[in-house]
C-alpha positions as CSV (number, residue, x, y, z in Angstrom):
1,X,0.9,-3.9,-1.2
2,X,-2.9,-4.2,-2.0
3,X,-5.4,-4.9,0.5
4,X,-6.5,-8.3,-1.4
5,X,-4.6,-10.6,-2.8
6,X,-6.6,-11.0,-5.8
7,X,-6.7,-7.4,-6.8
8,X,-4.4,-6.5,-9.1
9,X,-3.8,-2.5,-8.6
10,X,-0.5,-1.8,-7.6
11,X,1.2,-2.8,-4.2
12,X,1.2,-0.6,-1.9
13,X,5.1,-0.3,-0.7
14,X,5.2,2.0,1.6
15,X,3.6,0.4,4.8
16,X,4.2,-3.0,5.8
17,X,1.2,-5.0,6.5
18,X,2.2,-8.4,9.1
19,X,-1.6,-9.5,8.7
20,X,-1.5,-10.9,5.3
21,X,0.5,-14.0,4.6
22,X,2.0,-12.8,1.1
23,X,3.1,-9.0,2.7
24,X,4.5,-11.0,5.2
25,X,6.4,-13.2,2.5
26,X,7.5,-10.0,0.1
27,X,8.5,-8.1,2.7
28,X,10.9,-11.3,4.7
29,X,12.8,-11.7,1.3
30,X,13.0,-7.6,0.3
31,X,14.9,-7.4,3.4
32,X,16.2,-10.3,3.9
33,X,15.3,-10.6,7.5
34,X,13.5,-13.9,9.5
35,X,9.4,-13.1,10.8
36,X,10.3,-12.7,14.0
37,X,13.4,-9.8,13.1
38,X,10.5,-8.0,10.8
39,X,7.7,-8.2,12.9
40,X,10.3,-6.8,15.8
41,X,11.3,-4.2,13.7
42,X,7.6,-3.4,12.9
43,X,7.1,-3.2,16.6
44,X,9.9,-0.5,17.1
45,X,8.9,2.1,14.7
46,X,5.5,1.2,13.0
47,X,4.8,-0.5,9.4
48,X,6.6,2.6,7.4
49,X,8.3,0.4,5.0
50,X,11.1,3.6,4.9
51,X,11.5,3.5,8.9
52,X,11.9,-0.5,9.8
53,X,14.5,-0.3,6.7
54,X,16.4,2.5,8.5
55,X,15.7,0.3,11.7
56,X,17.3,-2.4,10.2
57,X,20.0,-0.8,9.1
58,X,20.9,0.6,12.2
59,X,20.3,-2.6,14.2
């Protein structure tokens, strides 16, 4: 997603960004996971939205 909430370029969704309140929200309900499972997951293999998906999966 975008660096600032209030511009309106496209989201950037390949890196997952745990700083900013509505990243963290998007990305909780894309994959359906709690903070705490995403910002584990985040942890594990960095904020490639492709490789805490695969993480996920795998988990």
């Amino acid at each position: 997603m975008s660096d600032s909430a209030t511009n309106r370029g496209e989201p950037d969704r390949s890196r997952i960004n745990l700083n900013q309140g509505h990243e963290l929200s998007y990305w909780m309900a894309a994959l359906d996971v709690t903070e705490d499972e995403l910002r584990a997951a985040v942890r594990a293999v960095g904020s490639s939205a492709k490789e805490v998906r695969e993480y996920l999966r795998s988990s």
